[in-house]
C-alpha positions as CSV (number, residue, x, y, z in Angstrom):
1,X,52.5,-20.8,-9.2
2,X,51.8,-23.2,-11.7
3,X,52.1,-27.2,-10.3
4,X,53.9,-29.6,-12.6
5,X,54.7,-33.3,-12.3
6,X,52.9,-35.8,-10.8
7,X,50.8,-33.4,-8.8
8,X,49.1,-32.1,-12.1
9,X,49.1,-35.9,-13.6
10,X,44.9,-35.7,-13.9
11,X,44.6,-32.6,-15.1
12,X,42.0,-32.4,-17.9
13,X,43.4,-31.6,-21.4
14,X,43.6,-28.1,-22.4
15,X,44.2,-26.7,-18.3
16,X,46.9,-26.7,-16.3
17,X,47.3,-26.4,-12.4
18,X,47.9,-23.6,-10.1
19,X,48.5,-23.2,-6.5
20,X,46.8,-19.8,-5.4
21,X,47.5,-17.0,-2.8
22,X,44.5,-14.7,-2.5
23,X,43.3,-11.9,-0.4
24,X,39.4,-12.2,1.1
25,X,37.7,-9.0,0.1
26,X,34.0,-10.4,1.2
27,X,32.6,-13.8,2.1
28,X,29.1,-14.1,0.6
29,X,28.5,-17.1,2.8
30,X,30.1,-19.5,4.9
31,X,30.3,-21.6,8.5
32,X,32.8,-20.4,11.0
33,X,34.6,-17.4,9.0
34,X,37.6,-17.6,6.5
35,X,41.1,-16.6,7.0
36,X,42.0,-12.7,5.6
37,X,44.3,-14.5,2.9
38,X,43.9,-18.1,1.6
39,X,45.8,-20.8,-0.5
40,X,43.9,-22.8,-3.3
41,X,44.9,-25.3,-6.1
42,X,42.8,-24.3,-9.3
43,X,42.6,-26.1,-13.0
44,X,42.5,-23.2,-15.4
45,X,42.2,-23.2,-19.2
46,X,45.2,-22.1,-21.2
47,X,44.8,-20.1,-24.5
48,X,45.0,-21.1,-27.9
49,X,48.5,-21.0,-28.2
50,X,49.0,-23.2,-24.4
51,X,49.6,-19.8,-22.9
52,X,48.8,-19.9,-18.9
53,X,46.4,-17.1,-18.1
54,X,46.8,-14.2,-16.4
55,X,46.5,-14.7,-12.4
56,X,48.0,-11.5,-10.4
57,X,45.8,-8.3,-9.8
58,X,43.0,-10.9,-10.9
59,X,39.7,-10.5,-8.8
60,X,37.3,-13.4,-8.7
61,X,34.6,-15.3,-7.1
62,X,35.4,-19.0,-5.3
63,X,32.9,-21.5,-5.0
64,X,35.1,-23.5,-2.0
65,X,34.3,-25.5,1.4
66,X,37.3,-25.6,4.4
67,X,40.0,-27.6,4.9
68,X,40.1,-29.7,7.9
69,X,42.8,-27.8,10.4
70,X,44.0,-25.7,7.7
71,X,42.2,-22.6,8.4
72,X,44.2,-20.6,5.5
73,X,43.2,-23.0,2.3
74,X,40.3,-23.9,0.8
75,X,39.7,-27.0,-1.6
76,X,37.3,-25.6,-4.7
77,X,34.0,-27.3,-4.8
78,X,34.3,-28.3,-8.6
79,X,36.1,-27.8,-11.7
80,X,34.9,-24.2,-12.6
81,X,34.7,-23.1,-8.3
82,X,36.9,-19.8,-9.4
83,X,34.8,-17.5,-11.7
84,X,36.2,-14.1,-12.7
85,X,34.2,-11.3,-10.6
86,X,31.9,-9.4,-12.2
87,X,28.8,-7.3,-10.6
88,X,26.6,-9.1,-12.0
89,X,27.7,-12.8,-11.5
90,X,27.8,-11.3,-7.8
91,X,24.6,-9.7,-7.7
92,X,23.4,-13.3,-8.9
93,X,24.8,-15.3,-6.3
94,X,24.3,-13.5,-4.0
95,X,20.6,-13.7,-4.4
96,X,20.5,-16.7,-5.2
97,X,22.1,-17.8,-1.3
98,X,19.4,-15.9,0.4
99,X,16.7,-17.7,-2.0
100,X,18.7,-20.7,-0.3
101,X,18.9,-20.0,3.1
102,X,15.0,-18.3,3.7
103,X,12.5,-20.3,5.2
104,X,10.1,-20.7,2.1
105,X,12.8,-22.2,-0.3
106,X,12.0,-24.0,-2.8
107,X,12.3,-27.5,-2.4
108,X,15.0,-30.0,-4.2
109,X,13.0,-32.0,-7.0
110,X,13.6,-35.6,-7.0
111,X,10.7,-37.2,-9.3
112,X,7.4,-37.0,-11.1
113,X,4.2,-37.8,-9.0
114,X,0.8,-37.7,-10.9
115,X,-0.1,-35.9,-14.4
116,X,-3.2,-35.7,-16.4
117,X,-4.4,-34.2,-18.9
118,X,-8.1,-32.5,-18.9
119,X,-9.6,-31.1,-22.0
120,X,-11.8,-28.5,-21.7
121,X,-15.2,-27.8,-23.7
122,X,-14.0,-26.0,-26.6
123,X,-11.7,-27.3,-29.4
124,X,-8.0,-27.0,-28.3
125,X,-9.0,-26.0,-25.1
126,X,-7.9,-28.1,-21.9
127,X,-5.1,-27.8,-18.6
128,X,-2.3,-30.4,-17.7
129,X,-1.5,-30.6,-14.1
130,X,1.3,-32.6,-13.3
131,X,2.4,-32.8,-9.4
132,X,6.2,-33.2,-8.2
133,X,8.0,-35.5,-5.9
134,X,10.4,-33.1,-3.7
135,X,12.7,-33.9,-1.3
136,X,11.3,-32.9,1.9
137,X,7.8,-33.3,0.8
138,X,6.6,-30.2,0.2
139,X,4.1,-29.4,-2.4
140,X,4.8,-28.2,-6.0
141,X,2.9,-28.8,-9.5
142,X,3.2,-27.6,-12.8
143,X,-0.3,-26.1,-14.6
144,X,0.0,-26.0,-18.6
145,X,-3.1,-24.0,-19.9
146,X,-4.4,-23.7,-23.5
147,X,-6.7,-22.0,-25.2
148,X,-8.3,-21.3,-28.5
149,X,-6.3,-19.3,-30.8
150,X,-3.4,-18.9,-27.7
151,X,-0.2,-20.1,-26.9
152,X,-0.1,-22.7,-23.9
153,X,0.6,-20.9,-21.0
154,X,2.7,-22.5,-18.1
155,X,3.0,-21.9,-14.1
156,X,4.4,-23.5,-11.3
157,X,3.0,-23.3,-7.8
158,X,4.4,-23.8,-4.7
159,X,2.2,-25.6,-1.4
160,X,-1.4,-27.1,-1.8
161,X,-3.0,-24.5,-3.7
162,X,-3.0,-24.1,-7.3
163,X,-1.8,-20.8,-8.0
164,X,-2.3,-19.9,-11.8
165,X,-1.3,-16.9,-12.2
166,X,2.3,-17.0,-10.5
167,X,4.0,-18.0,-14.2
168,X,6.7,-19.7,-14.8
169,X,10.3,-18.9,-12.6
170,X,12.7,-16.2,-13.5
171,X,15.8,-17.5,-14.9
172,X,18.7,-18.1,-12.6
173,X,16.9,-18.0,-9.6
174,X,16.7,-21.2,-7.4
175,X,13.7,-22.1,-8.1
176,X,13.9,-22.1,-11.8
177,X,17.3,-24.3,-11.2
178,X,15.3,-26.8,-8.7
179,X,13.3,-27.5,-12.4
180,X,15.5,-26.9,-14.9
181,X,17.8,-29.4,-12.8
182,X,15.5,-31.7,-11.4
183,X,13.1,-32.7,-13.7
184,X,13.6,-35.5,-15.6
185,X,13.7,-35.2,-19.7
186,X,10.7,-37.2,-20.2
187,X,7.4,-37.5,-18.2
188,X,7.6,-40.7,-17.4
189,X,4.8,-43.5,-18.7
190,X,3.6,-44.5,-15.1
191,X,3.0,-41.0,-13.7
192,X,-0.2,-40.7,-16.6
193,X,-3.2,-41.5,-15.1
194,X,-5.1,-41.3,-18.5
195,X,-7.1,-44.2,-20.1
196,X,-7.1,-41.9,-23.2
197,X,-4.2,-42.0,-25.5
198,X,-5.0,-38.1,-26.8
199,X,-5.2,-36.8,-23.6
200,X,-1.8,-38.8,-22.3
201,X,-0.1,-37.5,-25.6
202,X,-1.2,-33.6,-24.6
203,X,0.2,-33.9,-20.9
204,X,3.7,-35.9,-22.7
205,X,3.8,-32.5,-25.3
206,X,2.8,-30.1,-22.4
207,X,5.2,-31.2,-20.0
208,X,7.9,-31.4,-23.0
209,X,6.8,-27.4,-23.6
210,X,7.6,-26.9,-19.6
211,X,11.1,-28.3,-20.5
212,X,11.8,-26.6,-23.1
213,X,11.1,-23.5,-21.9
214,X,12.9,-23.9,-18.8
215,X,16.1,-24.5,-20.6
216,X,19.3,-27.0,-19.6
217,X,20.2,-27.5,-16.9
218,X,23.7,-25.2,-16.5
């Protein structure tokens, strides 16, 4: 049922607002259960031509938290919380919540500790190390390698030892998101503990290479 009037008054340019009836097939995860058949309001995109889409028979994926004493709705946790099912998006999510919820998860990244830069004995040759501020604490750096005649190779390590060979993240997984999401866009000039402007330009263009590689953040 699509919602008109004032109740629809901030809806962004281009949507229009719904008020939903859906039955629960699954819940991937969640505190205290969810009602067999919910009620949510959802901004969806209209067509080309202002045409509202398609809604019955329609199975999708919510991103949602509980009402309070309204057991049978749900409030959508941000503008895109409905996402048309697919096996794959599923698949996804759902490994990305056990990522989430095991023991070892990757922590949330809130800054940039220490980076330097260390060149090595042969022309071109050197490693960047540049150590992360998390949020509980936990340990976690980023090694940049280069060698003669080879692309910089890149790897992120999790605890106190400096694991080389465990690469960069998959995509879409959490820990690839904690990065992707966390880091900021530029190493900042404070976190370079390098008296030597060639070596604190390497770890500024080694770090960039980490970003660019991860991706944005979406």
């Amino acid at each position: 049922m699509r919602i008109k009037g004032p109740e629809a008054a901030n809806v962004v340019p281009g949507r229009a607002r719904f008020y939903v009836e859906a039955d629960v097939t699954a819940l991937i995860r969640g505190s205290g259960g969810v009602a067999p058949r919910i009620g949510y309001v959802v901004d969806l995109p209209l067509d080309q031509r202002g045409r509202e889409p398609k809604l019955k028979k329609q199975r999708v994926l919510l991103f949602a938290r509980a009402v309070a004493n309204r057991p049978d709705q749900v409030q959508l946790a941000n503008l895109d919380g409905q996402r048309a099912f697919s096996p794959e998006l599923d698949t996804l999510v759902r490994g990305i919540v056990r990522e989430t919820i095991a023991g070892d998860a990757p922590p949330a990244i809130t800054g940039v500790g220490n980076a330097f830069h260390v060149p090595g004995s042969l022309p071109g040759e050197g490693e960047t190390q540049v150590f992360l501020q998390t949020a509980n604490g936990a340990p976690v750096s980023l090694q940049i390698l280069r060698r003669p005649g080879e692309q910089p190779r890149w790897s992120v390590s999790l605890g106190d030892i400096v694991d080389e060979s465990a690469g960069p993240p998959r995509p879409n997984t959490l820990l690839w998101y904690r990065l992707a999401c966390g880091l900021p866009r530029e190493l900042p000039a404070g976190s370079i503990e390098s008296d030597d402007p060639a070596n604190a330009a390497t770890a500024r263009q080694d770090y960039g290479l980490v970003l660019r590689a991860l991706g944005p953040c979406a």
